[in-house]
LOMI-657795 format. One record per residue (C-alpha): residue in three letters; x, y, z. Coordinates in steps of 0.5 Angstrom, whole numbers, padded with zeros to 4 digits, always signed. Layout:
REM LOMI-657795
ALAXYZ/...
REM end
This chain:
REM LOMI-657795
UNK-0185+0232+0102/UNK-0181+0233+0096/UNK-0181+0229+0089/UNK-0175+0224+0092/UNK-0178+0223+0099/UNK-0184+0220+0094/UNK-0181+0217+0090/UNK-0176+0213+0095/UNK-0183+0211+0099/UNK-0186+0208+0093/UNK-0180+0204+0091/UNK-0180+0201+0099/UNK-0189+0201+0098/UNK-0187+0197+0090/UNK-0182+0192+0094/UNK-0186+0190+0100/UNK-0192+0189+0094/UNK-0188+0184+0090/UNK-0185+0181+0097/UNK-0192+0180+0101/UNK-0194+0177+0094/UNK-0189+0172+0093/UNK-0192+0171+0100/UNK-0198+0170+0096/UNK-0195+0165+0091/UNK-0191+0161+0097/UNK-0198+0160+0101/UNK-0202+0158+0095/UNK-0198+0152+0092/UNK-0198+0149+0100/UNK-0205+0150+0101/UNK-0206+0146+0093/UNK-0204+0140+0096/UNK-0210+0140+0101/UNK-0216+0144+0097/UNK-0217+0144+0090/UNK-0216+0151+0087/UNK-0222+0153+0086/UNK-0224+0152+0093/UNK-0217+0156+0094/UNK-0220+0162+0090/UNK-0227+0162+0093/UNK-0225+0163+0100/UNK-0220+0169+0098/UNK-0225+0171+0095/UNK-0230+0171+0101/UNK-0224+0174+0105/UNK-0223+0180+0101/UNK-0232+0182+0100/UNK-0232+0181+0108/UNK-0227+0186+0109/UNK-0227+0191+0104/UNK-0235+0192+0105/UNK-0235+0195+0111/UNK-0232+0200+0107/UNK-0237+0201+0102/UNK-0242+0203+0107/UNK-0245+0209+0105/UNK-0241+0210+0097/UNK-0246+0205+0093/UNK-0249+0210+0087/UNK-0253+0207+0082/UNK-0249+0205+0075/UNK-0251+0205+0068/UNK-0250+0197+0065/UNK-0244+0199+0062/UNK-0241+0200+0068/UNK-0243+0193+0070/UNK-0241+0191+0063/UNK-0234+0194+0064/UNK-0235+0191+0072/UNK-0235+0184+0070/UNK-0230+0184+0064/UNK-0226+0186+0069/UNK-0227+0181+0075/UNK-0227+0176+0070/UNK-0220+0177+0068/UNK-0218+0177+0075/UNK-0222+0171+0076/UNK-0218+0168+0070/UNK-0211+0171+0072/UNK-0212+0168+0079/UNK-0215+0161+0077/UNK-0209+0159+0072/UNK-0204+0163+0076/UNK-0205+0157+0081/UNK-0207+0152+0077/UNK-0200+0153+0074/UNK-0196+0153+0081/UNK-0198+0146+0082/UNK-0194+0144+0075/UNK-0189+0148+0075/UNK-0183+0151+0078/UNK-0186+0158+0083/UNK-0181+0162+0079/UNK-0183+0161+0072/UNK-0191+0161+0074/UNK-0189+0168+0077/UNK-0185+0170+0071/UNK-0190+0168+0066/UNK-0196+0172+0070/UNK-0190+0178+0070/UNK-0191+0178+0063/UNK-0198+0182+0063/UNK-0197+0189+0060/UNK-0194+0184+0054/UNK-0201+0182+0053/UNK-0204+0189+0055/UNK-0203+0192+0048/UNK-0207+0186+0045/UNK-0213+0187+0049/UNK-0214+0193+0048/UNK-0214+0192+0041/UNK-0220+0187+0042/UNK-0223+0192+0046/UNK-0222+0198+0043/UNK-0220+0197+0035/UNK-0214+0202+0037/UNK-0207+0199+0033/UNK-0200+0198+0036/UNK-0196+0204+0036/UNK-0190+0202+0032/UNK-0186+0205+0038/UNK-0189+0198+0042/UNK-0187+0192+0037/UNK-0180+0193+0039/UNK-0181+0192+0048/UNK-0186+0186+0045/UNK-0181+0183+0040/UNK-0177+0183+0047/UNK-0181+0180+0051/UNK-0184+0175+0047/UNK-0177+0172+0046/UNK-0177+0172+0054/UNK-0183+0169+0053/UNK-0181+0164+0048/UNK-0174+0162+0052/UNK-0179+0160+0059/UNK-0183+0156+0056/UNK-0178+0153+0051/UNK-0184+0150+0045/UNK-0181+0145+0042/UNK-0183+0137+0043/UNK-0178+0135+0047/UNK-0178+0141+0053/UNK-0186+0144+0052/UNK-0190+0144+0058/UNK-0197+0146+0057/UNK-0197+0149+0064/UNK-0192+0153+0062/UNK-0199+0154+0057/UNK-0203+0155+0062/UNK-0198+0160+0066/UNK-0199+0164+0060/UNK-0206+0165+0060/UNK-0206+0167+0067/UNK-0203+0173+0064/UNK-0208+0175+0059/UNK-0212+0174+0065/UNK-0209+0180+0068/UNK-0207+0184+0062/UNK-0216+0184+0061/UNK-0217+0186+0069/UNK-0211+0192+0068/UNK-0214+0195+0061/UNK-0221+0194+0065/UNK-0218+0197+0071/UNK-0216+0203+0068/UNK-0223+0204+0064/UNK-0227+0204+0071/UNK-0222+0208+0074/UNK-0225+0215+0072/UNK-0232+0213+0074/UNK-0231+0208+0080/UNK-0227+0208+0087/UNK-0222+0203+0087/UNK-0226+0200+0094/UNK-0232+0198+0089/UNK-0228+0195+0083/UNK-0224+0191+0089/UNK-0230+0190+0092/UNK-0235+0187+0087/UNK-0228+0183+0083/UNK-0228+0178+0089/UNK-0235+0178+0089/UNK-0236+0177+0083/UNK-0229+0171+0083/UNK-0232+0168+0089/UNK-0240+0166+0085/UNK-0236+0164+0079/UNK-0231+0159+0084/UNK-0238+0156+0085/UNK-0240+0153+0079/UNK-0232+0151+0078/UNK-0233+0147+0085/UNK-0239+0144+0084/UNK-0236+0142+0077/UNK-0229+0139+0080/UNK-0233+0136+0085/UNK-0228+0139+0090/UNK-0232+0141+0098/UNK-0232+0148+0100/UNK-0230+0145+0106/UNK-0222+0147+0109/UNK-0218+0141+0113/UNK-0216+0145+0118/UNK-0208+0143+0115/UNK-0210+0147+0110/UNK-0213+0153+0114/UNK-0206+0157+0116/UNK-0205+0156+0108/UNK-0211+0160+0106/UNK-0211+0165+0111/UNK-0203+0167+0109/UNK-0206+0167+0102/UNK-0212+0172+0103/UNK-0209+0177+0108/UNK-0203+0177+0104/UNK-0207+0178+0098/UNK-0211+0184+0101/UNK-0204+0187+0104/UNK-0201+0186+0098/UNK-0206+0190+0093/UNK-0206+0196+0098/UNK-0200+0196+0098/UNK-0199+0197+0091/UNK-0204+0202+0090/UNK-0201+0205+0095/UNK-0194+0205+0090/UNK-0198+0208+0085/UNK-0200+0214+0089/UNK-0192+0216+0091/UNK-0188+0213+0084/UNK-0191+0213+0077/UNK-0192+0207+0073/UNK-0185+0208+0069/UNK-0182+0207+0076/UNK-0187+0202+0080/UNK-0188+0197+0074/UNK-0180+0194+0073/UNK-0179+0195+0081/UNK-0185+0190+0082/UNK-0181+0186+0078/UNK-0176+0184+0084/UNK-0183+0180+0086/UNK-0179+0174+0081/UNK-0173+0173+0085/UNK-0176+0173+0091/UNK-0181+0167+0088/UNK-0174+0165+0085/UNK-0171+0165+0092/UNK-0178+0161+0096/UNK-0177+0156+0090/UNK-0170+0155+0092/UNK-0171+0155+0099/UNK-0177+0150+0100/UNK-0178+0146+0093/UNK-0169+0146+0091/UNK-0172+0149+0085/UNK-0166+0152+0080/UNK-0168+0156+0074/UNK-0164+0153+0068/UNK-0160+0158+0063/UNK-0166+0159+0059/UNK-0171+0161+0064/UNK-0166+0167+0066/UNK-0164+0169+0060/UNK-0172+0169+0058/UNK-0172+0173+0065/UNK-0167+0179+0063/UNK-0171+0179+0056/UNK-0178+0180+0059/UNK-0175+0186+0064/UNK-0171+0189+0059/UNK-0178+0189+0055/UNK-0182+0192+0061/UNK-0176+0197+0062/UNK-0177+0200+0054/UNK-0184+0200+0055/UNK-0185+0204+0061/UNK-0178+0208+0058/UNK-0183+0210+0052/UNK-0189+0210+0056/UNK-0185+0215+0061/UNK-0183+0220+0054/UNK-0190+0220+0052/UNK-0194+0221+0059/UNK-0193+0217+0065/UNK-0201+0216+0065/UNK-0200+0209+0071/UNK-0204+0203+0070/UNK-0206+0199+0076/UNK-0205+0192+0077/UNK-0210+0190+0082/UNK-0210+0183+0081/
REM end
């Protein structure tokens, strides 16, 4: 298969991603007017562990504590990610909740930093000046139109961003069904506290159970299909494709809810896919090296 064959199937894989995810998003703000969002979590959770563990049979090898240091940081931020990323859907418009969890390679740069001491390349603040405008015309901060979900929002993208950067540091020691598989695990024991503390039940009416099967099976669906992605496109090509996920939660959100966004939020859409088309631009001239986002 040629280089463009490749790349036509990673385009079409990074497509059907953010579709089946917006799937995701769509399944999750129904379930949340039934179950609480931890519980929504915790069953994504034991969804994906009960899958994924037929095929770890005969892969586990025994890990040296900074792998499992690296391990938890990692499931720790995807746990985060999902948690706020829900939380943010029951307060504000499906679209812009996708949008600010769009925005986690903004956040990448500064996770490193705290991880790693390694400084921002010059070359790096102008995408992020970018997208940080985006950021600040979504969530417009100003007393009268400030919405602390929007807030929240955005935390689920520092979420994301930690389970990137980790991701990326396990890769070259572990299989991508292990870091899968032990960041469900360890998302479903940490839901467990959250319930207990929510005093939410565990128990799912059985209104709600269609809601979060859609929501476990798309979820699983949708992180294979993006590794897929990866295997046939770079990063330069698969971040901003993936970036059409907004406008299918844009077009759910119409579509169910009659939720339009305003000049503000579409301007700050065009400034944060401009600031991720410059990102993978520099990152394409200096070596496409990709960096799986797997939730």
């Amino acid at each position: 298969m040629d280089n463009n064959e490749l790349l036509k199937k990673g385009i079409m894989m990074t497509i059907a991603y953010a579709f089946v995810m917006s799937l995701t998003a769509l399944a999750a703000k129904q379930a949340q007017t039934m179950i609480a969002v931890s519980s929504l979590v915790f069953w994504q959770s034991v969804f994906c562990v009960l899958v994924l563990l037929p095929q770890m049979r005969g892969r586990w090898q025994k890990r040296p504590f900074s792998v499992w240091k690296i391990h938890f940081l990692r499931s720790f931020g995807g746990f985060i990610g999902f948690l706020f990323y829900y939380w943010a859907l029951n307060h504000i418009p499906l679209v812009e909740a996708s949008l600010l969890r769009t925005c986690a390679p903004l956040c990448v740069p500064f996770i490193v930093l705290l991880l790693h001491k390694t400084h921002i390349p010059k070359a790096r603040w102008l995408p992020l000046f970018v997208g940080f405008i985006g950021v600040a015309l979504v969530i417009q901060p100003t007393p009268s139109h400030l919405n602390p979900w929007h807030l929240v929002g955005f935390v689920s993208a520092i979420g994301l961003a930690l389970s990137m950067v980790t991701t990326r540091m396990l890769s070259q020691q572990v299989s991508g069904q292990e870091t899968l598989f032990v960041y469900f695990l360890v998302s479903s024991l940490l839901s467990l506290p959250l319930i207990l503390a929510q005093e939410a039940s565990l128990l799912v009416p059985m209104p709600a159970w269609p809601f979060v099967a859609v929501v476990a099976v798309t979820l699983y669906i949708g992180m294979y299909l993006y590794n897929k992605a990866y295997t046939f496109a770079p990063a330069s090509i698969v971040s901003p494709v993936s970036y059409i996920g907004v406008v299918f939660s844009g077009f759910w959100g119409w579509v169910v809810w009659g939720h339009v966004p305003d000049s503000y939020a579409i301007l700050g859409m065009l400034f944060i896919f401009a600031s991720l088309l410059i990102s993978t631009r520099i990152a394409r001239n200096k070596g496409d090296t990709p960096m799986k986002n797997q939730g």
